[in-house]
PLY file of the C-alpha trace (Angstrom):
ply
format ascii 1.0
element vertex 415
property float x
property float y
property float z
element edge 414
property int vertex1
property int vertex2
end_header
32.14 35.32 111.56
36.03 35.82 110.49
38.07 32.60 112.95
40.90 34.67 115.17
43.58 32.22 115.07
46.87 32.36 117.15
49.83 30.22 116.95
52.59 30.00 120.18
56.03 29.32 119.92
58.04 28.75 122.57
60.97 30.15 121.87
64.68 28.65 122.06
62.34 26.16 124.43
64.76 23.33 125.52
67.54 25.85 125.69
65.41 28.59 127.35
64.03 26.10 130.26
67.80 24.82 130.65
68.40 28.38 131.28
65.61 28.94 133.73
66.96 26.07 136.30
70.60 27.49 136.03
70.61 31.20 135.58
74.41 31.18 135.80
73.82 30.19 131.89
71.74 33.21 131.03
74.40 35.41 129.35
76.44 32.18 127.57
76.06 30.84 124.71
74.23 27.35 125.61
72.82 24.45 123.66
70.73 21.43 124.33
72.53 18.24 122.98
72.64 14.72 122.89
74.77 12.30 123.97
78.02 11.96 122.25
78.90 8.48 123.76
75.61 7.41 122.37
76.07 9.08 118.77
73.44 11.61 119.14
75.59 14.28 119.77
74.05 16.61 117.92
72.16 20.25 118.70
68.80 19.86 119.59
68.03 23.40 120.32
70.46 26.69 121.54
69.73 29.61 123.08
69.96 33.40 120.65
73.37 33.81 122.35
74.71 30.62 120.46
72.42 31.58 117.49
73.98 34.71 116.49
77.56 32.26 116.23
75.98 30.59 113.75
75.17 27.54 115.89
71.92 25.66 114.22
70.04 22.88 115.11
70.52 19.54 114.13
74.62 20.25 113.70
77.06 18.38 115.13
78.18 19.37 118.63
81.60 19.74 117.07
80.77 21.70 114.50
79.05 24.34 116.65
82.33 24.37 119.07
84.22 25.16 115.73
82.03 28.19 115.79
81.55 28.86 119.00
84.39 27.77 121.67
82.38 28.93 124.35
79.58 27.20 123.39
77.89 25.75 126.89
76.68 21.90 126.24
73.83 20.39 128.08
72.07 17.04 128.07
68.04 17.18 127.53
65.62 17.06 130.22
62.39 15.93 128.65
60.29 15.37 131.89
61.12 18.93 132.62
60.03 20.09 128.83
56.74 18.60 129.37
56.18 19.79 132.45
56.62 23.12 130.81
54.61 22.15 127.58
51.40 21.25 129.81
52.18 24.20 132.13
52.07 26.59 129.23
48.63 24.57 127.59
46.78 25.43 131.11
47.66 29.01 130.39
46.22 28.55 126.48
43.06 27.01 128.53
42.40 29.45 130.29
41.21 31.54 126.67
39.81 28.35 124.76
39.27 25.07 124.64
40.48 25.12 120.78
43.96 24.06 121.62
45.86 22.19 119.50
49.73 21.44 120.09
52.01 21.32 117.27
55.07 19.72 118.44
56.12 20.18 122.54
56.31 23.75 122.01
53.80 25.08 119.56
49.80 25.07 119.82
47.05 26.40 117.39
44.27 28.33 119.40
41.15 28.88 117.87
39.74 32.19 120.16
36.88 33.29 117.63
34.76 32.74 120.24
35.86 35.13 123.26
38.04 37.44 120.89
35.64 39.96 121.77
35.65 39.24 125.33
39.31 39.54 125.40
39.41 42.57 123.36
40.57 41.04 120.09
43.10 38.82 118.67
46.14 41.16 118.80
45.79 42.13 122.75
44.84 38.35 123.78
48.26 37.64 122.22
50.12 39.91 123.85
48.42 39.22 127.09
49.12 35.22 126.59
52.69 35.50 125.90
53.48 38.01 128.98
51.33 35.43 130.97
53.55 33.06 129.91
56.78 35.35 130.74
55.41 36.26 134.04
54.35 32.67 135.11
56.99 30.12 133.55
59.95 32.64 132.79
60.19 32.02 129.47
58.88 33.86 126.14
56.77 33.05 123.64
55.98 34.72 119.82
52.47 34.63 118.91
50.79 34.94 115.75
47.94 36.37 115.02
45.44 35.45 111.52
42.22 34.05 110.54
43.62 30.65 109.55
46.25 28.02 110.50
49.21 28.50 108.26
49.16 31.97 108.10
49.08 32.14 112.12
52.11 29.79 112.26
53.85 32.32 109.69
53.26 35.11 112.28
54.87 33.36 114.90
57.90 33.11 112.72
58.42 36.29 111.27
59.64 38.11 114.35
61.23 35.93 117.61
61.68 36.32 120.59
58.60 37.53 122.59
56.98 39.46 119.98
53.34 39.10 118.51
52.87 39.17 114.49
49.35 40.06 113.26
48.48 38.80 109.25
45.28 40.14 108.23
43.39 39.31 104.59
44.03 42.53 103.81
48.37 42.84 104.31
49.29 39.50 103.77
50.35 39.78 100.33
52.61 42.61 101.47
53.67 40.37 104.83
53.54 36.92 103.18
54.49 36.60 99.93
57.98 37.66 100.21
59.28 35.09 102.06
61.14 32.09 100.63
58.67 29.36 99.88
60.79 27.25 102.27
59.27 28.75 104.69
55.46 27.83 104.01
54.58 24.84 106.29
54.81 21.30 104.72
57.36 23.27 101.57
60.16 20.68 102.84
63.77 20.38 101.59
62.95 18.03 99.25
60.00 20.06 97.84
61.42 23.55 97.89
64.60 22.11 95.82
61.95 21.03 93.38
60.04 24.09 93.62
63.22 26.38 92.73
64.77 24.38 89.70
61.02 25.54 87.92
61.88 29.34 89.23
59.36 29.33 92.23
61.49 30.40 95.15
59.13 32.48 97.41
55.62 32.16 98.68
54.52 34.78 96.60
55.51 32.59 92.97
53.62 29.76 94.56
50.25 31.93 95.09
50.60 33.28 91.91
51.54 29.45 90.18
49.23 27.74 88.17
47.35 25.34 90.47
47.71 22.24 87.88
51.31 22.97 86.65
52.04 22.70 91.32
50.40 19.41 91.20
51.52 17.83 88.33
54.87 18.88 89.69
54.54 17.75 93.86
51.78 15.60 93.56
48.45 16.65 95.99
50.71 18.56 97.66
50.82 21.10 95.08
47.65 22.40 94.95
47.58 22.40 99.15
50.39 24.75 99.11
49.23 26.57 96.35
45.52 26.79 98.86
48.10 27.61 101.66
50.22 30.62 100.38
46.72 32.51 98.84
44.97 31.93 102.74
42.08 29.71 101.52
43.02 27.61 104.15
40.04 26.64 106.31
41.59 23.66 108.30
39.83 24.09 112.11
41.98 23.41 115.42
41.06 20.47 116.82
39.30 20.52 120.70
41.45 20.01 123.37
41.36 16.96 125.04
43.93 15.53 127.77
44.54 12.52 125.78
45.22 13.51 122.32
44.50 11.31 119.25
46.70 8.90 118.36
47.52 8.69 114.86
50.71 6.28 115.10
53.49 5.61 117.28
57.00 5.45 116.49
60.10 4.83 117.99
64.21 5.99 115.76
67.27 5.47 117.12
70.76 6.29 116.48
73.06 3.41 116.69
75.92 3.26 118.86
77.92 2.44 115.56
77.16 2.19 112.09
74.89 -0.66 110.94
76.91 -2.72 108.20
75.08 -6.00 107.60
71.41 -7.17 107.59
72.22 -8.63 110.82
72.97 -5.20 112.41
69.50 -3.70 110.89
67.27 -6.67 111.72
68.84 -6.44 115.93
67.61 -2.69 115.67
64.54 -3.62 114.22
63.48 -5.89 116.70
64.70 -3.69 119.61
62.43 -0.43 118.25
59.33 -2.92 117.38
59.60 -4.67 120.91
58.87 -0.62 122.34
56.47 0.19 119.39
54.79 -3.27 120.47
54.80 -2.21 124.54
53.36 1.58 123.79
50.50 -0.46 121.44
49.52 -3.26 124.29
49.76 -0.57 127.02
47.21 2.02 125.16
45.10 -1.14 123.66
45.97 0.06 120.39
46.56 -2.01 117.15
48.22 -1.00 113.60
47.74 -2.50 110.49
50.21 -0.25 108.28
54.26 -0.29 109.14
56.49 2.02 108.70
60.59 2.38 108.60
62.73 5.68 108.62
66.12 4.98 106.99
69.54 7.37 107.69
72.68 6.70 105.95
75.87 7.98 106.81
75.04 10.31 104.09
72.74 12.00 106.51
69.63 11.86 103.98
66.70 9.90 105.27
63.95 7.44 103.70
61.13 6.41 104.98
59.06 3.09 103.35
55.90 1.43 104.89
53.52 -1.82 104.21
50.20 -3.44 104.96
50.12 -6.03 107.70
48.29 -9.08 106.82
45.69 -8.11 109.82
45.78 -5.38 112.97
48.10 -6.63 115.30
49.94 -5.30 118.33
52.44 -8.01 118.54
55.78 -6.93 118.38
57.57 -9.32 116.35
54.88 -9.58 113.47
55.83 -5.71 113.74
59.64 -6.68 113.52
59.06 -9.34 111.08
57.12 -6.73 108.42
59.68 -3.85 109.44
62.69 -6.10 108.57
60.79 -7.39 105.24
60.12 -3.53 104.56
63.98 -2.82 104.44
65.15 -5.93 102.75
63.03 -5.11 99.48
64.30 -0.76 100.17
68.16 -0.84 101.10
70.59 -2.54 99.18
73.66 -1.56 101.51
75.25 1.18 99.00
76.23 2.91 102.25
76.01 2.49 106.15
73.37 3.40 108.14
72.89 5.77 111.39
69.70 5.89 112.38
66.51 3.51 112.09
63.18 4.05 113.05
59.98 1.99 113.22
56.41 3.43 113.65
53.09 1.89 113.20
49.85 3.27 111.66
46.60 2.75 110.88
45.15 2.53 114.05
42.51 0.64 115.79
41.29 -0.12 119.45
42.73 -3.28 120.46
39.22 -5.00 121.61
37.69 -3.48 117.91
36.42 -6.30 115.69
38.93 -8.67 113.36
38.62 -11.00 110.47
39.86 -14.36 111.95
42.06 -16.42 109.84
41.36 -20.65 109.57
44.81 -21.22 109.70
47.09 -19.11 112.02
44.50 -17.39 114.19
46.05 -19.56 116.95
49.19 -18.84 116.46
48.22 -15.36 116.50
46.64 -15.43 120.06
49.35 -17.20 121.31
51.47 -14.41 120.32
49.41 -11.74 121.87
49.24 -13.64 125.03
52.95 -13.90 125.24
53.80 -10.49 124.65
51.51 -9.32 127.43
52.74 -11.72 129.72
56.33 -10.37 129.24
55.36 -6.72 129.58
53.63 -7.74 133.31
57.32 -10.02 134.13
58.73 -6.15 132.47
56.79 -4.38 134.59
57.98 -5.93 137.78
61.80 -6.48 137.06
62.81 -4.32 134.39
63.10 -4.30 130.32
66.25 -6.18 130.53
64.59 -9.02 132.66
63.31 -10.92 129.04
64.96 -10.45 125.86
65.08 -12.02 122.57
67.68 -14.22 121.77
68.24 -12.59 118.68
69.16 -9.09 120.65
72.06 -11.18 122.67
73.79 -11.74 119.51
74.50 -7.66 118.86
74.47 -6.61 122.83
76.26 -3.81 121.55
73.47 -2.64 119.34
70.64 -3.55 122.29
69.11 -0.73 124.18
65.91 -0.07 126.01
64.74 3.17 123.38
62.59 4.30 127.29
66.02 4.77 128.64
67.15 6.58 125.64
64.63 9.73 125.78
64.05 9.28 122.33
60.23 7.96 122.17
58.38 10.12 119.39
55.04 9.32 119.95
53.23 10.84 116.57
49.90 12.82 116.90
49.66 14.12 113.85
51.18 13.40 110.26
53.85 15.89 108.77
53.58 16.74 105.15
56.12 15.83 102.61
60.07 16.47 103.51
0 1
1 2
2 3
3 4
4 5
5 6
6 7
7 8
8 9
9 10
10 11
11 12
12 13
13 14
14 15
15 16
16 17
17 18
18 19
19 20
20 21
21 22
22 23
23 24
24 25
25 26
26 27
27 28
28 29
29 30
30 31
31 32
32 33
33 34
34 35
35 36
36 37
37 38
38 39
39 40
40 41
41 42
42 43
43 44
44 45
45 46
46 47
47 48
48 49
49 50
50 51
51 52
52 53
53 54
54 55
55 56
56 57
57 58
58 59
59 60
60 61
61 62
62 63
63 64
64 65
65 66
66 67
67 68
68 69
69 70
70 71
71 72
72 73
73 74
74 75
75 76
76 77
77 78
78 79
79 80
80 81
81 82
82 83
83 84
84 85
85 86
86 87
87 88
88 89
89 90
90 91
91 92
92 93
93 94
94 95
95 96
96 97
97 98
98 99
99 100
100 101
101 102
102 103
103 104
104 105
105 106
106 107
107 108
108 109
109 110
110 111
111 112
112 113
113 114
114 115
115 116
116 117
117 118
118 119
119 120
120 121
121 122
122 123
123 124
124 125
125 126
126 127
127 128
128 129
129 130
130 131
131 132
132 133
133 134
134 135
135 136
136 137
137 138
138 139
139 140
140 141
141 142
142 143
143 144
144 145
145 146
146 147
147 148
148 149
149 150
150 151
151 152
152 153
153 154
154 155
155 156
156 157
157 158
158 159
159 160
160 161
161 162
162 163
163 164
164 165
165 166
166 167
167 168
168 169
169 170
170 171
171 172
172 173
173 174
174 175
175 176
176 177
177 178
178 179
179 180
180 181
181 182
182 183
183 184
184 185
185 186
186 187
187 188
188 189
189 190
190 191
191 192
192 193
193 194
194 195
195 196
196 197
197 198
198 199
199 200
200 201
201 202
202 203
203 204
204 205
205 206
206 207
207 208
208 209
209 210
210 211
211 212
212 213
213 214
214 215
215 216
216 217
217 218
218 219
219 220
220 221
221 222
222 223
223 224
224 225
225 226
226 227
227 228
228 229
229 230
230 231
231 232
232 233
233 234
234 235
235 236
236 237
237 238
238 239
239 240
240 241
241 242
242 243
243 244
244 245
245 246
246 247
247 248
248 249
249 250
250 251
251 252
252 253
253 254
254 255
255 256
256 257
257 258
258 259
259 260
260 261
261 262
262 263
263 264
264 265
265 266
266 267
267 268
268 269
269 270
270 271
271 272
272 273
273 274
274 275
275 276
276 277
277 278
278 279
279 280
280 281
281 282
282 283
283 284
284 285
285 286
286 287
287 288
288 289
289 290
290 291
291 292
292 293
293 294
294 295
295 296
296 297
297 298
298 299
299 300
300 301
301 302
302 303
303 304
304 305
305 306
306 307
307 308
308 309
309 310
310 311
311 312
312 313
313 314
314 315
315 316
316 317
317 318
318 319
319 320
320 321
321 322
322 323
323 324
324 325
325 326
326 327
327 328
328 329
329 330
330 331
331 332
332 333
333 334
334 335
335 336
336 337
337 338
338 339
339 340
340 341
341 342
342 343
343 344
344 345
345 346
346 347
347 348
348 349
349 350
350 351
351 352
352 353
353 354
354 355
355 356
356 357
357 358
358 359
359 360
360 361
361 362
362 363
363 364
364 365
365 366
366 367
367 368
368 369
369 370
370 371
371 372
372 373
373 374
374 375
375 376
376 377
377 378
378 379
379 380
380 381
381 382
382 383
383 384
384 385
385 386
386 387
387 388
388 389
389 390
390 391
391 392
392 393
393 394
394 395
395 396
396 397
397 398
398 399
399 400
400 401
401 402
402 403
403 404
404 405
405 406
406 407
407 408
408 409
409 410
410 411
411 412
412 413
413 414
């Protein structure tokens, strides 16, 4: 049986549900940003007003101003986005159980099974997004295929509120015209690669030799070459109300440039003593650590490393991420923006190889660390700190009070 795949996109979603609560915004040009005091002032999403300036995401708040001196700034509401996220998966529920969310405002559905029932793919997504319209008052673009990527293409060909069908039959004529930037996973850094050889749309990648793609991106080549001729055959995972935790991660953009070790190993700590928290409090442990680096040249690194065992004690996952950077930044330029996450993941009560030597030490660590998250939970973050974090006070923060927790539920391909 051929799957009937749709992909939703909520579209302009912060900006749209910003919108929605203030309808006095409706016909300005508006964007969701961050916090300028806090050096995150940049666009995290903006309305198609604000689009058709020229405002994009990720700019500089003033930068989009420069092109748009209207331009209507507001801060983020996440509780409010994922009210709206799990608002708009109830409605995907009520078609399949197939759900699988791709960010806060994206979801795979698998409906192969009640297409029929529903009167095909096309006509469940039009009938999903004007649910959506009718019961959230917002809009979503839906695309329709028989796999994953080619779904997710759909939903991006034609915004807002519209539905985009891709069929084995028309998506050569649909497909392979777009820029190969476009394909999902076909990063910056691997579409730059991909157009100093000449392949700059889907199309050349389908029609690339599967060898020459991987001895030129690695595994990834051949996936993308799978990807732009439709072999892919990846399912969409079953809903559950507690996703799968593949790691959790915590970045942060300093309140100033980060000059010294010093400065990097206080932000270290401070995004390993939340990774550490979010581990204990979902009896989770990691074994594999991993930093995000972003100079003040705006490009970003990311490096990782085996822990000696699983742990989910924060300062063995301070002590690793701080290692991790010493031996990958050799201070050639400031940095913005670090980030910590751990991987590899295990259930906390899982079994361990105990070490002769330091297991002690070990427990004594885990026992401390959950005795400060129950004196936490009663008083507040700020009630125990390190003495280390005292030092910078200026770099400190609570990243919960921040609104900048990524928890990660899935891995992204290469950048």
């Amino acid at each position: 049986m051929e799957r009937v795949i749709l992909h939703s996109d909520l579209n302009n979603f912060y900006a749209s549900v910003e919108c929605l609560y203030n309808p006095q915004l409706r016909d300005k040009p508006v964007a969701v940003c961050g916090s300028q005091s806090a050096r995150h002032g940049i666009v995290l999403a903006k309305n198609y007003i604000a689009k058709a300036y020229g405002v994009k995401t990720a700019e500089v708040i003033w930068q989009a101003k420069t092109k748009c001196p209207g331009l209507i700034c507001v801060s983020p509401n996440y509780s409010r986005y994922l009210k709206f996220s799990r608002m708009a998966t109830e409605i995907y529920r009520c078609y399949t159980d197939l759900v699988e969310p791709f960010g806060i405002d994206e979801c795979w559905l698998d409906i192969s099974g009640s297409a029929r029932l529903f009167g095909g793919g096309e006509k469940m997504a039009v009938e999903i997004k004007e649910k959506i319209k009718a019961e959230l008052g917002i809009t979503a673009s839906v695309g329709v295929s028989y796999n994953k990527i080619f779904a997710k293409l759909g939903s991006d060909i034609k915004k807002p509120d519209a539905v985009t069908a891709i069929n084995r039959d028309d998506f050569k004529k649909k497909i392979w015209p777009l820029p190969a930037k476009d394909l999902l996973y076909a990063g910056r850094s691997t579409s730059k690669k991909l157009e100093r050889v000449g392949i700059c749309t889907i199309g050349a990648i389908a029609e690339a030799s599967p060898v020459f793609l991987s001895n030129l991106l690695g595994k990834w080549g051949e996936t993308l070459w799978s990807f732009a001729n439709g072999y892919d055959t990846t399912p969409v995972s079953h809903f559950s109300n507690e996703a799968i935790v593949k790691g959790i991660g915590n970045s942060l953009t300093a309140p100033r440039d980060l000059v010294c070790d010093d400065d990097a190993k206080t932000l270290l700590y401070v995004l390993s003593e939340s990774v550490g928290e979010r581990l204990r409090r979902h009896n989770l442990k990691c074994r594999t650590v991993q930093i995000s680096i972003r100079g003040d040249d705006l490009l970003s690194r990311e490096r990782q490393g085996k822990l000696a065992r699983f742990t989910y004690v924060s300062s063995e996952i301070a002590e690793k991420a701080y290692e991790i950077f010493r031996g990958s930044w050799n201070w050639s330029g400031n940095i913005r923006l670090l980030g910590v996450r751990a991987t590899d993941l295990v259930t906390a009560d899982t079994y361990r190889q105990l070490s002769l030597f330091s297991e002690g030490r070990h427990i004594k660590r885990e026992s401390l660390d959950k005795s400060i998250d129950a004196i936490r939970s009663r008083f507040g973050h700020y009630s125990v700190q390190r003495a280390l974090l005292l030092k910078k006070n200026a770099i400190n923060a609570n990243p919960i009070e921040e609104n900048i927790i990524y928890p990660v539920s899935y891995f992204k391909g290469p950048l």
